[in-house]
N, C-alpha and C positions, 0 to 999 in steps of 0.2 A: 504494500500500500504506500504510495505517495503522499508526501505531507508536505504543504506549504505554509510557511508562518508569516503574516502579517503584523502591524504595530506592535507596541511594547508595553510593558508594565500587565497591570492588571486587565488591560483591554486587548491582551492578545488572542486573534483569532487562528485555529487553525483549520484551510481549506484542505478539506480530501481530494484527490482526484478522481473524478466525477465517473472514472470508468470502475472503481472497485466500489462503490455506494451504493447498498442497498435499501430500495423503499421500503420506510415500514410504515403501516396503516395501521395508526392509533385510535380504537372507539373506546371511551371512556364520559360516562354522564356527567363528570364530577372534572371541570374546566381546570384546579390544582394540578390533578393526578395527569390530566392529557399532559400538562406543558413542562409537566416534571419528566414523565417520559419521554416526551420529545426531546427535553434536552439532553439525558441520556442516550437516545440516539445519536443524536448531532454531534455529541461529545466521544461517541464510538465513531464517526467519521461513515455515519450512516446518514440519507434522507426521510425525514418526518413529515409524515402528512395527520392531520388529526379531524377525528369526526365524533362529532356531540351528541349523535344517535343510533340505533340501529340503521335507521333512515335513512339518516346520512349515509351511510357507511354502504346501504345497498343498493344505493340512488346512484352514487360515485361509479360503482361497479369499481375496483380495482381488478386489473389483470395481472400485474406484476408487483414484484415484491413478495412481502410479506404482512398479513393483518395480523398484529397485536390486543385482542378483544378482550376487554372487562367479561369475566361469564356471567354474573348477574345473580339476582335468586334463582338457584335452581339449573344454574347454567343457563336459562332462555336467552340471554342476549347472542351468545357465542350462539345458540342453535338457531334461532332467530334468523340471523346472519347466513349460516350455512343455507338454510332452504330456500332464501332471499335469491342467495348467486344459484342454485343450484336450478329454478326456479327463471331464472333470469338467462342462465347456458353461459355462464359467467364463472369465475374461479379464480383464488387467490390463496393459497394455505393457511388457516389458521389457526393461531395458538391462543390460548384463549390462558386468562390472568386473573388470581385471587391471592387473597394475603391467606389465605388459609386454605389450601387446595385437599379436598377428601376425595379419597379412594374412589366412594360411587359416583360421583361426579367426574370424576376425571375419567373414567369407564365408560361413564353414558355419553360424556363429550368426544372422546375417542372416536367411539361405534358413529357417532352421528355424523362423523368428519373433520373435526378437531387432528391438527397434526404434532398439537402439541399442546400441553396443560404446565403451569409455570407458575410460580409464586408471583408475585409483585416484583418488577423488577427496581433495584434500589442503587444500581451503580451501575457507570457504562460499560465495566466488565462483563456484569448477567448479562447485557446486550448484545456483547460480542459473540458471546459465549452462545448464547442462544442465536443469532443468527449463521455460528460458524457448525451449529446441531443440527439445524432445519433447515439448510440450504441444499446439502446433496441429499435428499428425500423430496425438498419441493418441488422439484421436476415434474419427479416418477408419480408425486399426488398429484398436479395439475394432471397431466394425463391420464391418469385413473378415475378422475371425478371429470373430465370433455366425455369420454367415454361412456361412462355413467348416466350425466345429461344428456347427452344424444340417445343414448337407449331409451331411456325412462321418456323420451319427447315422443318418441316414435312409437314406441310400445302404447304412450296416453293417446293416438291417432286410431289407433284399434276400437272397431264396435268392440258390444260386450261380448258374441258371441266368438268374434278370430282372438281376444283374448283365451278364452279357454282353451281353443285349439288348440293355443301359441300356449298355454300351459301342459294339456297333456300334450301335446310331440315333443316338447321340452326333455315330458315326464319319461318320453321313451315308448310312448302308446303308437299304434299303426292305423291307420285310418279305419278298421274297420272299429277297433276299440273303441277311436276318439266316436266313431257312429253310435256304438252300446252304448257307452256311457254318456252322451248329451241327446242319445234319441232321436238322432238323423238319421239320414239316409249317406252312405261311406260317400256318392256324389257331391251330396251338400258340403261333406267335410271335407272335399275335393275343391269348390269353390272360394270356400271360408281360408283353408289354406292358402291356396295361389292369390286370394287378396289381401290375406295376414303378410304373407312373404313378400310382396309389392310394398305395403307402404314400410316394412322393416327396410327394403332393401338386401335382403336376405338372399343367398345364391341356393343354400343349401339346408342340409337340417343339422349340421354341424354349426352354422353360422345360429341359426334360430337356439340353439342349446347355448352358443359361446354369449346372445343376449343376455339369455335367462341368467347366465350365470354373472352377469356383470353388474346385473340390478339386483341381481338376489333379493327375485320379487317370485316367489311361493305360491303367492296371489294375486295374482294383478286384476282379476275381475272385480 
């Protein structure tokens, strides 16, 4: 990392070079705790951007960087967030922050796409620290939640009945089976298919399995 120093005394600034600075996106309800972080940032030689709501924060849409999330009662803000961009076919990693982080909450935040649960962070070390954690994973999670989104967008294009198809072929059923069990005729299920597979995009029934398994959606009717 590059550092440049400007003036003297107590007013000295130091500029990072702007090619190793990474954006963090600050939501916190509570205007102290933002600018205290932000400056923790700034002071790791990262960029700070800061949002005063969930709102804000999924109005913005960030793409790049990293979100920094207060989780709130209960974790809802951090989740809040997640189905915001998830919802929106948007993506940004995030870690989500308490002064008191417990076990089921950090498990529930996890599962629901949280890349990462953190204490308060209280010096531009935990920042470094935590940026130089979650950097080589946030890739491979941006890509695993595009993925996601796009399934889940295309899979919600489905009437209710090419979803159930799209769940037993999934499930490994043959067309006559998907006929027993939904009480058609193997043709209808022949129809409903080739229109479930249309708006999937879908080549094959290897692709139609590799959805299911990417929404690790059990039920999507």
């Amino acid at each position: 990392m590059r550092v440049f120093s400007v003036g003297k005394g107590p007013e000295l600034f130091h500029l990072t070079d702007m090619s190793t600075r990474t954006p963090i996106h600050i939501m916190a309800l509570d205007a102290a705790l933002r600018a205290r972080i932000a400056r923790l940032a700034f002071d790791a030689g990262h960029h700070a951007e800061i949002y005063a709501s969930m709102e804000e924060f999924a109005s913005s849409a960030p793409t790049s960087g990293i979100g920094l999330v207060e989780a709130g009662p209960d974790g809802r803000y951090v989740h809040s967030i997640i189905e915001s961009m998830s919802a929106a076919g948007k993506w940004v990693p995030v870690v989500a922050f308490n002064d008191r982080p417990c076990v089921p909450e950090v498990v529930r935040l996890i599962k629901s796409g949280a890349i990462d649960y953190v204490a308060t962070p209280t010096s531009s070390s935990e920042i470094s620290t935590l940026v130089d954690q979650v950097l080589p994973d946030a890739e491979a999670q941006r890509q695993r939640r595009k993925l996601y989104t796009d399934a889940r967008a295309r899979i919600g294009r489905l009437s209710s009945r090419e979803k159930q198809v799209f769940n037993h072929m999934a499930s490994g059923d043959s067309n006559k089976a998907i006929a027993r069990r939904l009480d058609i005729s193997p043709r209808t299920v022949e129809v409903h298919r080739a229109k479930m597979m249309g708006k999937l995009g879908t080549q094959s029934i290897a692709d139609v399995v590799r959805y299911y398994l990417i929404t690790d959606e059990n039920a999507v009717a």
